[in-house]
N, CA, C and O of each residue as an XYZ file, in Angstrom:
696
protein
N       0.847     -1.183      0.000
C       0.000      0.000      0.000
C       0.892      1.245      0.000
O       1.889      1.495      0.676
N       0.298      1.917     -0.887
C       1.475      2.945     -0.368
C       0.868      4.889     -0.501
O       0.157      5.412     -1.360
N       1.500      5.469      0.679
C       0.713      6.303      1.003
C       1.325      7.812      0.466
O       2.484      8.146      0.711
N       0.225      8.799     -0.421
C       1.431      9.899     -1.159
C       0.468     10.638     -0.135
O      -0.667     10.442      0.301
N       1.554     11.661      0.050
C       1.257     13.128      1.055
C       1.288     14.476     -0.207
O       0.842     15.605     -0.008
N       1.725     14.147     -1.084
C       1.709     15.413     -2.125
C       1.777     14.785     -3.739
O       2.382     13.813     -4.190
N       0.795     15.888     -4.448
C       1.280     15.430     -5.809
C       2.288     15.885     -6.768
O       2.317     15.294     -7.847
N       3.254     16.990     -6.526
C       4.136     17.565     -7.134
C       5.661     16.673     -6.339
O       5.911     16.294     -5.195
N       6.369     16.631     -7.595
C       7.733     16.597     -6.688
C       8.733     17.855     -6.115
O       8.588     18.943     -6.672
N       9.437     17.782     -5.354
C      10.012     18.397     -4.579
C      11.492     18.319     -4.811
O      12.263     17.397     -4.544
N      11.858     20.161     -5.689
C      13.579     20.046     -6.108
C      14.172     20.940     -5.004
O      15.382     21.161     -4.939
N      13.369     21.392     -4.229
C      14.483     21.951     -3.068
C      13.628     22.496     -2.221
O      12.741     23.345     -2.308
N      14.396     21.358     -0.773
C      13.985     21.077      0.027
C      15.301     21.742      1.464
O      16.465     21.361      1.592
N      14.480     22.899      2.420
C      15.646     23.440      2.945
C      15.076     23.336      4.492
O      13.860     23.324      4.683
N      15.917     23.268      5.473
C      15.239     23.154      7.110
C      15.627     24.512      7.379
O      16.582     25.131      6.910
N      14.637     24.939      8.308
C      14.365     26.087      8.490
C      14.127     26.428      9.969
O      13.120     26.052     10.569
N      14.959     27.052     10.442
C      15.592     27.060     12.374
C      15.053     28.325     12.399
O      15.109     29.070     11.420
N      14.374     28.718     13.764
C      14.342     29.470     14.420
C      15.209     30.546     15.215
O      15.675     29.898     16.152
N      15.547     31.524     15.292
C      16.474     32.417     15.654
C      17.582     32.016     16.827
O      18.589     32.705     16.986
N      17.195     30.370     17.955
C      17.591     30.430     18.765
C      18.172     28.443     18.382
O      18.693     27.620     19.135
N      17.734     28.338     16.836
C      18.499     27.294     16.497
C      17.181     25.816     16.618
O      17.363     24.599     16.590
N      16.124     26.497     16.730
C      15.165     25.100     17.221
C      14.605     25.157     15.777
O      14.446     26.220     15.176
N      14.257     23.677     15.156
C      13.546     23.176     13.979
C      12.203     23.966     14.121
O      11.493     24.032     15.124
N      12.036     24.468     13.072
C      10.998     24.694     12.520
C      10.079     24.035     11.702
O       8.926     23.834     12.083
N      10.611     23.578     10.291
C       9.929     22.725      9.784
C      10.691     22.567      8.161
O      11.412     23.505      7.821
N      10.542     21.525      7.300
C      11.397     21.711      6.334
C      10.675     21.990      5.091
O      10.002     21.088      4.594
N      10.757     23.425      4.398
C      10.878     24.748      3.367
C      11.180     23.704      2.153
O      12.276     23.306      1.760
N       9.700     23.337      1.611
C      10.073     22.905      0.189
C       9.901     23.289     -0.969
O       9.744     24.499     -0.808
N       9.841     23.142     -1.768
C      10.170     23.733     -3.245
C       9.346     23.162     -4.091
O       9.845     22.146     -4.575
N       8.335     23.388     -4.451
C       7.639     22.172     -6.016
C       7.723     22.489     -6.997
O       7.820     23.676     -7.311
N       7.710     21.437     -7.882
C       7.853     22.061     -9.400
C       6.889     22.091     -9.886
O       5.949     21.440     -9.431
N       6.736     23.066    -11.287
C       5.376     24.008    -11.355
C       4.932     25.053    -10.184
O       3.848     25.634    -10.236
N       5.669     25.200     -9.346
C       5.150     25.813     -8.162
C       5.844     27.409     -8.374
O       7.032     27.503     -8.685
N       5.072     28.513     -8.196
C       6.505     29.411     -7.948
C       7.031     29.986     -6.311
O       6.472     30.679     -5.461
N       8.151     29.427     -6.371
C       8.954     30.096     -4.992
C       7.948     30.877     -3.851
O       7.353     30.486     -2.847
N       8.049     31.875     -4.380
C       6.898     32.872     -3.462
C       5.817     32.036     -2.649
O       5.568     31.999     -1.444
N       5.359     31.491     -3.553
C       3.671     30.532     -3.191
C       3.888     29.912     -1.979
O       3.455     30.109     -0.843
N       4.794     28.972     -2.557
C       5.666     27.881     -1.228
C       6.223     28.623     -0.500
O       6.427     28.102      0.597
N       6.585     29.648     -0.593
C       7.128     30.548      0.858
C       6.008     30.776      1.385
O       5.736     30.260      2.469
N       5.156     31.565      0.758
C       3.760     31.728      1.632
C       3.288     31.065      2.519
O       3.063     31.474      3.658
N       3.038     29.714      2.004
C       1.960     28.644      2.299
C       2.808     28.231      3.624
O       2.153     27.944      4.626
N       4.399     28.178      3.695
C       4.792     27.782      4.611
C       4.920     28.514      5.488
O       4.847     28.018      6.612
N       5.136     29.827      5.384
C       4.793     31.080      6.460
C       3.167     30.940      7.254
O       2.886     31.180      8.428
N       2.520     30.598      6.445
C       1.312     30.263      7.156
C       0.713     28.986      7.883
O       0.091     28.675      8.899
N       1.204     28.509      6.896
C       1.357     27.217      7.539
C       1.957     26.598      8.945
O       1.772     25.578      9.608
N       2.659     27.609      9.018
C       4.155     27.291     10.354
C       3.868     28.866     11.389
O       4.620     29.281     12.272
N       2.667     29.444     10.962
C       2.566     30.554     12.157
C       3.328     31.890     12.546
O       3.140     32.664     13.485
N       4.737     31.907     10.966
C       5.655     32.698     10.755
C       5.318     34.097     10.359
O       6.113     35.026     10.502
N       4.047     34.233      9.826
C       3.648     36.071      9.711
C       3.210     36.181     11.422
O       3.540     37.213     12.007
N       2.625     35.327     12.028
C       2.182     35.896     12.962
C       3.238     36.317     14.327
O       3.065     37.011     15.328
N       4.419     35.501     13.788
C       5.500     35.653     14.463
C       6.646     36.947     14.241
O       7.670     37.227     14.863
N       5.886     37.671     12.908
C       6.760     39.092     12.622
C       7.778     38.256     11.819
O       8.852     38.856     11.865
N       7.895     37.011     11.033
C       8.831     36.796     10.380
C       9.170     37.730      8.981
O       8.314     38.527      8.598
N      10.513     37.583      8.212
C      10.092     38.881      7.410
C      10.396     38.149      6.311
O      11.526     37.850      5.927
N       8.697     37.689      5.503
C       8.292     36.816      4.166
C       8.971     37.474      3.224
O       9.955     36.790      2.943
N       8.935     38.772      2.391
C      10.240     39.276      1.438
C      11.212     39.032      1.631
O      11.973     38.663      0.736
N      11.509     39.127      2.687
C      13.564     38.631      2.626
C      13.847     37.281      2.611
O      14.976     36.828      2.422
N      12.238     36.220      2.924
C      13.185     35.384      3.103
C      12.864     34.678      1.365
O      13.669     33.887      0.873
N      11.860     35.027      0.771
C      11.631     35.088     -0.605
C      12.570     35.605     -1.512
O      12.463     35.252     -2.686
N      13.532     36.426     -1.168
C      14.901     36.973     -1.858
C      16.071     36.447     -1.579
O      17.090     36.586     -2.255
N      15.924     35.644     -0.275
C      16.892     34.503     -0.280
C      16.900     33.373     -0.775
O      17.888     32.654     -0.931
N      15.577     33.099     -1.109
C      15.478     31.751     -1.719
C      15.539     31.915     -3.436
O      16.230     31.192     -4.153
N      14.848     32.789     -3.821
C      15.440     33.636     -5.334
C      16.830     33.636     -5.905
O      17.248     33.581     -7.061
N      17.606     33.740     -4.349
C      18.906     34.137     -5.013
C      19.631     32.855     -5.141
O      20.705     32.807     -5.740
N      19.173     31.982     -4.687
C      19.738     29.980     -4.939
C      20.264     29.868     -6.681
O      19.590     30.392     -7.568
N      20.899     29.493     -6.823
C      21.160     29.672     -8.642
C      19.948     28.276     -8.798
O      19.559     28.063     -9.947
N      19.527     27.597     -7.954
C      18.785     26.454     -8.315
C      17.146     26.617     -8.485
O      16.280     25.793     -8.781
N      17.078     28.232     -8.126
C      16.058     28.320     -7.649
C      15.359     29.514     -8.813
O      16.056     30.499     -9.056
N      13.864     29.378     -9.569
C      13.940     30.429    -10.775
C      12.418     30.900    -10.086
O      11.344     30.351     -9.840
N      12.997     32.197     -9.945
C      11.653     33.380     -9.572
C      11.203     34.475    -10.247
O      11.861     35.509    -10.368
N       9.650     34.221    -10.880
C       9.380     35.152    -11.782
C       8.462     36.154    -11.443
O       7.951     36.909    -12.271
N       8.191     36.176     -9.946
C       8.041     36.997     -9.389
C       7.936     36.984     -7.555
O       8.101     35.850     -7.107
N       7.757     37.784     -6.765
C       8.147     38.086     -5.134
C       7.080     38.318     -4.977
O       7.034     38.590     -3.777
N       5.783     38.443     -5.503
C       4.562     39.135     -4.513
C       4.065     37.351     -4.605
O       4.356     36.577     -5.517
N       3.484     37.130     -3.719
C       2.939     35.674     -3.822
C       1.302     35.427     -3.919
O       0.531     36.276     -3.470
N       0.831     34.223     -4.527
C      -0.606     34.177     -4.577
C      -0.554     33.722     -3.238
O       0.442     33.205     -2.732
N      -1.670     33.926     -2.651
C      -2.744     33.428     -1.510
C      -3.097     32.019     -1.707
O      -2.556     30.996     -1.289
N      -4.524     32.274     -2.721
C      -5.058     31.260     -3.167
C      -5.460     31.885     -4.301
O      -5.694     33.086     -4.444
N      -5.571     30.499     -5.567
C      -5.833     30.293     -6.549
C      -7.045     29.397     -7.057
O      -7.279     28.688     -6.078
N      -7.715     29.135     -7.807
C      -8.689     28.423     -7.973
C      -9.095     28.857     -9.746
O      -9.380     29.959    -10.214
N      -9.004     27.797    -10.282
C      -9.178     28.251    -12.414
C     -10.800     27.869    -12.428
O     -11.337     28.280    -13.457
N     -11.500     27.330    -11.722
C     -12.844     27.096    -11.863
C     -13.507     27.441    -10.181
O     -14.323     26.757     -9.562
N     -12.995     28.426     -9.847
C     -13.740     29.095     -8.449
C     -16.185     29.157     -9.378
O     -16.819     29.346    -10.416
N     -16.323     28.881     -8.142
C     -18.020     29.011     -7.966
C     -18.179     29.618     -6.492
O     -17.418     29.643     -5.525
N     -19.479     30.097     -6.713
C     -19.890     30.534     -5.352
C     -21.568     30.794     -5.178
O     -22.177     31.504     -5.978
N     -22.119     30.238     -4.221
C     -23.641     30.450     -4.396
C     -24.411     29.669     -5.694
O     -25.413     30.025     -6.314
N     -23.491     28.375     -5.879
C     -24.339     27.895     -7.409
C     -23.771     28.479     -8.626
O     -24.031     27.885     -9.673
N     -23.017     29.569     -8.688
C     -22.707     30.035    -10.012
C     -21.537     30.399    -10.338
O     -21.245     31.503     -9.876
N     -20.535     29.777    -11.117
C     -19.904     29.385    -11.464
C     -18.564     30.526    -12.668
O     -18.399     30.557    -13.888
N     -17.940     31.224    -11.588
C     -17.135     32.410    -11.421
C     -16.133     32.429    -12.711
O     -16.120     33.190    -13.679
N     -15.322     31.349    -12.389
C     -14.022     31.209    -13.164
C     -12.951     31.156    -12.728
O     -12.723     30.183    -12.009
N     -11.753     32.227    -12.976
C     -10.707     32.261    -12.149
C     -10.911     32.969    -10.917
O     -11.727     33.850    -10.643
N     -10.056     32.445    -10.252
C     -10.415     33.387     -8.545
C      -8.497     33.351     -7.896
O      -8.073     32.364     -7.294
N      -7.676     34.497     -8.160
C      -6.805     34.773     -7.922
C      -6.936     35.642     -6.554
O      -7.698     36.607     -6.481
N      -6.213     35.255     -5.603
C      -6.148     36.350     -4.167
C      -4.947     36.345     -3.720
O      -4.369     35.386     -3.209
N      -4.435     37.669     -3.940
C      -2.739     37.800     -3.885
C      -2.689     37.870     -2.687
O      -3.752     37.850     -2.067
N      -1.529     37.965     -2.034
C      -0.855     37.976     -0.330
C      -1.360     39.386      0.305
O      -1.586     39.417      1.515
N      -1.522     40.419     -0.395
C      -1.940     41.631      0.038
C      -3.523     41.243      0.313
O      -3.429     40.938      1.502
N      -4.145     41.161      0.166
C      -5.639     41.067     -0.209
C      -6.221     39.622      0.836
O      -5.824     38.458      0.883
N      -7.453     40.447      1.676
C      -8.071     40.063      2.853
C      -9.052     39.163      1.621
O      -9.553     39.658      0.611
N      -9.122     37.839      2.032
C     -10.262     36.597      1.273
C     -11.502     37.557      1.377
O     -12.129     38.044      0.437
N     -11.755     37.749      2.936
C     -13.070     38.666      3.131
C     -13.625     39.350      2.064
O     -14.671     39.209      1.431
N     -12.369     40.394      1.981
C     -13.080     41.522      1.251
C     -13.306     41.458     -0.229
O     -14.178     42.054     -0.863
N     -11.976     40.279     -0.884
C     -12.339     39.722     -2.208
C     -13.757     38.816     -2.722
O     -14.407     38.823     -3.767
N     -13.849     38.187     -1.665
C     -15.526     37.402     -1.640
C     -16.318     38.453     -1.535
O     -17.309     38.305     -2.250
N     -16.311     39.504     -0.924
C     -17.159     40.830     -1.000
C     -17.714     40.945     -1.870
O     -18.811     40.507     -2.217
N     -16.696     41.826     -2.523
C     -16.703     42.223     -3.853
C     -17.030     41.346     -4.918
O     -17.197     41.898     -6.006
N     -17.188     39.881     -4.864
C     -17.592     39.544     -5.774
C     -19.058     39.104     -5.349
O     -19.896     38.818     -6.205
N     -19.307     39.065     -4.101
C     -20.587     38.891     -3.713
C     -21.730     40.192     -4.317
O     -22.816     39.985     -4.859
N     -21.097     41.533     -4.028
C     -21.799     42.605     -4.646
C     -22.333     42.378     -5.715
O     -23.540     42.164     -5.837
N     -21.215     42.396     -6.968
C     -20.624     42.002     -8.113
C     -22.097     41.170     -8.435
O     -23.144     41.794     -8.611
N     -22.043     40.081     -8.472
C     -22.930     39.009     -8.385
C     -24.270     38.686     -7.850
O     -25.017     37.719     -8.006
N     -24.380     40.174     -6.933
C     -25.945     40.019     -6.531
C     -26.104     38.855     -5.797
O     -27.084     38.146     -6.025
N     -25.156     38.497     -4.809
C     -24.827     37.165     -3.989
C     -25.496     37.278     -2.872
O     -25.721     38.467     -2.649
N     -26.077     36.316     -1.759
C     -25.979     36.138     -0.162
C     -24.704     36.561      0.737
O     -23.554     36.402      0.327
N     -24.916     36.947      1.616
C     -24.052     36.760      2.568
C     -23.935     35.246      3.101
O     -22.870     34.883      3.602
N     -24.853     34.499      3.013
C     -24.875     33.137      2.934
C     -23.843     32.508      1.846
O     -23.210     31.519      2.215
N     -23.703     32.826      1.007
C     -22.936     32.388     -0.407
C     -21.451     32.685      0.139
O     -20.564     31.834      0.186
N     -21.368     33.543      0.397
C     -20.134     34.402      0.809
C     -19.374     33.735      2.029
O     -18.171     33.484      1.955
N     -20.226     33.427      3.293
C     -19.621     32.827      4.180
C     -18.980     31.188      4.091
O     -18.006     30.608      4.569
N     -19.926     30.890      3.349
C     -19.578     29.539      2.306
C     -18.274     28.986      2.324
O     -17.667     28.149      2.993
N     -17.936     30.111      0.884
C     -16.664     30.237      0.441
C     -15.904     30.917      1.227
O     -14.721     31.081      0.928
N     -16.368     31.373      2.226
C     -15.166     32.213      2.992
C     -14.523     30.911      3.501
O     -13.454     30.490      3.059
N     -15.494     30.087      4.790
C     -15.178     29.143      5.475
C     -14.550     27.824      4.490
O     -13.822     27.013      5.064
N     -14.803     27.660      3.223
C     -14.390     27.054      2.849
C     -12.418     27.221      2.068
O     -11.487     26.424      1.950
N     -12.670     29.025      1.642
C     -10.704     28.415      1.731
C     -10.263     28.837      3.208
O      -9.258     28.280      3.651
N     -10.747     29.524      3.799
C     -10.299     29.770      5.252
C      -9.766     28.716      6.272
O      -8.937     28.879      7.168
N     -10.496     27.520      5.884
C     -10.296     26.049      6.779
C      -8.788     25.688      6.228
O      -8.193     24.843      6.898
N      -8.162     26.179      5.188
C      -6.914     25.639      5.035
C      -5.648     26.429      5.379
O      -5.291     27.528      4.953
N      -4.951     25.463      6.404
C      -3.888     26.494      7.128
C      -2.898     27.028      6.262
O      -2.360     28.004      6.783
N      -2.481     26.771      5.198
C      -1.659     27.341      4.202
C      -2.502     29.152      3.558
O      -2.014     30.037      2.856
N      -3.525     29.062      4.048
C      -4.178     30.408      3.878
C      -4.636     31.280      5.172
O      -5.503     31.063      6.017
N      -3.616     32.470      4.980
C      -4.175     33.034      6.156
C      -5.242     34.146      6.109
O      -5.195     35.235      5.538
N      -6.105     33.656      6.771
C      -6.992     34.674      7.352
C      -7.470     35.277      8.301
O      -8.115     34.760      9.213
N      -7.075     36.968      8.123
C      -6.938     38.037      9.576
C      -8.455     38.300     10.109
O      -8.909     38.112     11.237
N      -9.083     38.788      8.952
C     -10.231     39.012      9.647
C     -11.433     38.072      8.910
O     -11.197     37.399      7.906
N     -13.046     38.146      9.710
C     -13.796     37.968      9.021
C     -15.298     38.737      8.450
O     -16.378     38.243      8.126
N     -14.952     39.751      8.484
C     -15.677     40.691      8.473
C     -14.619     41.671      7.569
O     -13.425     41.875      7.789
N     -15.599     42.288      6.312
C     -15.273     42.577      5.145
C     -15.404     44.583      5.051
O     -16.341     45.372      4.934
N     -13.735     44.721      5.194
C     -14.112     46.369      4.777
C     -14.892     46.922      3.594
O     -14.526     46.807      2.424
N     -16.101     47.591      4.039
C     -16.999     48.037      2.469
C     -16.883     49.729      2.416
O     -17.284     50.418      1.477
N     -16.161     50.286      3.798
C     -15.410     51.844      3.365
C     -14.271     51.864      3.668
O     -13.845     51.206      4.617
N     -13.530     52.624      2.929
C     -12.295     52.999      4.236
C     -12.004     54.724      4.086
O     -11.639     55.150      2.990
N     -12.135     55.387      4.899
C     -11.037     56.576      4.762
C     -10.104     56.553      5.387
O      -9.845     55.909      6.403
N      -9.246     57.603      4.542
C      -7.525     57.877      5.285
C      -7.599     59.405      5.791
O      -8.608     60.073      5.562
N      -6.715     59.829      6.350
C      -6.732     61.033      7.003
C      -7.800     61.716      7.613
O      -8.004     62.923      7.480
N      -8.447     60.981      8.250
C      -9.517     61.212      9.081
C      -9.242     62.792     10.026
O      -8.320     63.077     10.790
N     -10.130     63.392      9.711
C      -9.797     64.877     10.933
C     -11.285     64.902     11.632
O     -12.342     64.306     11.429
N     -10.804     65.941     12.600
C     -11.794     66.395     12.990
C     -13.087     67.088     13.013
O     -13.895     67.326     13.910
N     -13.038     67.341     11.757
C     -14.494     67.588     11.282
C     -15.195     66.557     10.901
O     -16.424     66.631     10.925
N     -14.444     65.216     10.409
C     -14.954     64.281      9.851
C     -15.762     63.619     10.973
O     -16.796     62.974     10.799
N     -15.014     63.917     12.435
C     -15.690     63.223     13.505
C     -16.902     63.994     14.141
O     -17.638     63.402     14.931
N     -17.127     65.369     13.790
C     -18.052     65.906     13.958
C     -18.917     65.828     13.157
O     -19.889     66.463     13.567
N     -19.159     65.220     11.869
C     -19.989     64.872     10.689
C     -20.403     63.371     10.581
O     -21.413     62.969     10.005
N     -19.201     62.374     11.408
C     -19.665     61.162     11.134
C     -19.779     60.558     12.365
O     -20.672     59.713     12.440
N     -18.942     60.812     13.615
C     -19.067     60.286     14.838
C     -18.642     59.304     15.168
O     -17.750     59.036     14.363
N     -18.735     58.402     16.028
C     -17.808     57.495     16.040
C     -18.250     56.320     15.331
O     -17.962     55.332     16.007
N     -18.946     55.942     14.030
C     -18.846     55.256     13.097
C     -17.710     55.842     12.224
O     -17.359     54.992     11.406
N     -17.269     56.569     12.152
C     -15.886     56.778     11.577
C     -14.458     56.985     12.607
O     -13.482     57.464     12.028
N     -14.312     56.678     13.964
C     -13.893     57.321     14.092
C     -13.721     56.042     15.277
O     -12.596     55.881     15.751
N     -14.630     55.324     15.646
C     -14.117     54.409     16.535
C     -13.063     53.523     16.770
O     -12.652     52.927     15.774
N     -12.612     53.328     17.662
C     -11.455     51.985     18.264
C     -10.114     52.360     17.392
O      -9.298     51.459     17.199
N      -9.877     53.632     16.878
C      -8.700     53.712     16.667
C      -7.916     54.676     17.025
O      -8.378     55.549     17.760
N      -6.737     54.732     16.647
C      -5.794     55.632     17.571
C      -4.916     56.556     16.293
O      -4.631     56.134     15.172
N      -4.638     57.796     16.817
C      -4.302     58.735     15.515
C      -3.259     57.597     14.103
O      -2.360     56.755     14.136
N      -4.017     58.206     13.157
C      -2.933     57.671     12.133
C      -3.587     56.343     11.501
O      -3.119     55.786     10.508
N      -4.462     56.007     12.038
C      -5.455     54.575     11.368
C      -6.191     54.345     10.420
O      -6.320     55.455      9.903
N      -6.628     53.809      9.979
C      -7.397     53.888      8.924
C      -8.957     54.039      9.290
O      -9.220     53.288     10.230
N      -9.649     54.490      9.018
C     -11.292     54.611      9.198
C     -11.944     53.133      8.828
O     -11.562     52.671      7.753
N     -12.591     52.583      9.353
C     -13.235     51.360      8.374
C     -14.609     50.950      8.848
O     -14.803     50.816     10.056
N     -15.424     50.774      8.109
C     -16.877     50.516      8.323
C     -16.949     48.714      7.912
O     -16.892     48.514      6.698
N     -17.043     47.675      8.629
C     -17.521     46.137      8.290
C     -18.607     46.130      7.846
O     -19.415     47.058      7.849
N     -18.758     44.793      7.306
C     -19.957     43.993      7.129
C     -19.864     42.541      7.383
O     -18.976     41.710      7.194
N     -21.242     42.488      7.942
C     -21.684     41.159      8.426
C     -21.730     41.736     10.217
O     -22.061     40.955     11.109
């Protein structure tokens, strides 16, 4: 019997220590894969954004391997070439490393004349996988920047709550 844990093979495969020398976990490489991705997935995977690790540098170290070919540093999230949602049947569904799942399901929930039912769906459904991280669950639908004080006399503390000078303004949903 025999048991596979992955379907890609694996051309570089690196262990990856913690600042004080303790295993972390071992940093692999797939082919067809690009660099970035697999850095990602393992940053998330292993609890390393939440630890302040610093994912660009260590994506420019692994770039710079002569073994190693990177055609680009910003990394996908998640990917999906036949994404659906709510029954109807999307297409591609790209969500780069910058970009909250939340607020991309949003927007296509709008988009689409969707449920919030539809939406939570697919939220919970790539959310359940630890190679994807997700900060919040509740979806920014405003934001302002440079918030002053008139703005707080016009909007009150729906603009203006739980933050501290220099923040961003943000109104949720759900």
């Amino acid at each position: 019997m025999v048991i596979c844990k992955r379907r890609q093979p694996v051309y570089l495969s690196i262990s990856i220590s913690d600042p004080d020398g303790g295993h972390i976990n071992m940093l692999e490489l797939k082919h067809g894969n690009e660099p970035a991705d697999d850095v990602f997935a393992f940053f998330a995977t292993n609890g390393l954004f939440k630890k302040k690790w610093d994912f660009h540098g260590m994506v420019k170290q692994i770039c710079a391997k002569p073994s190693v070919d990177c055609k680009r540093e910003k990394a996908v999230k998640y990917f999906d070439n036949n994404f659906s949602m709510g029954n109807k049947e999307l297409g591609r569904l790209v969500i780069w490393e910058d970009e909250e799942v939340v607020d991309v399901l949003y927007n296509i929930r709008m988009h689409h004349n969707m449920t919030a039912h539809d939406q939570r769906m697919s939220f919970n459904d790539i959310c359940k996988r630890p190679e994807i991280p997700c900060n919040r669950f509740k979806a920014i639908v405003y934001r302002k920047t440079q918030i002053t004080k008139l703005d707080y006399e016009k909007f009150g503390n729906e603009t203006c709550r739980r933050q501290s000078k220099g923040e961003v303004g943000q109104i949720n949903d759900w």
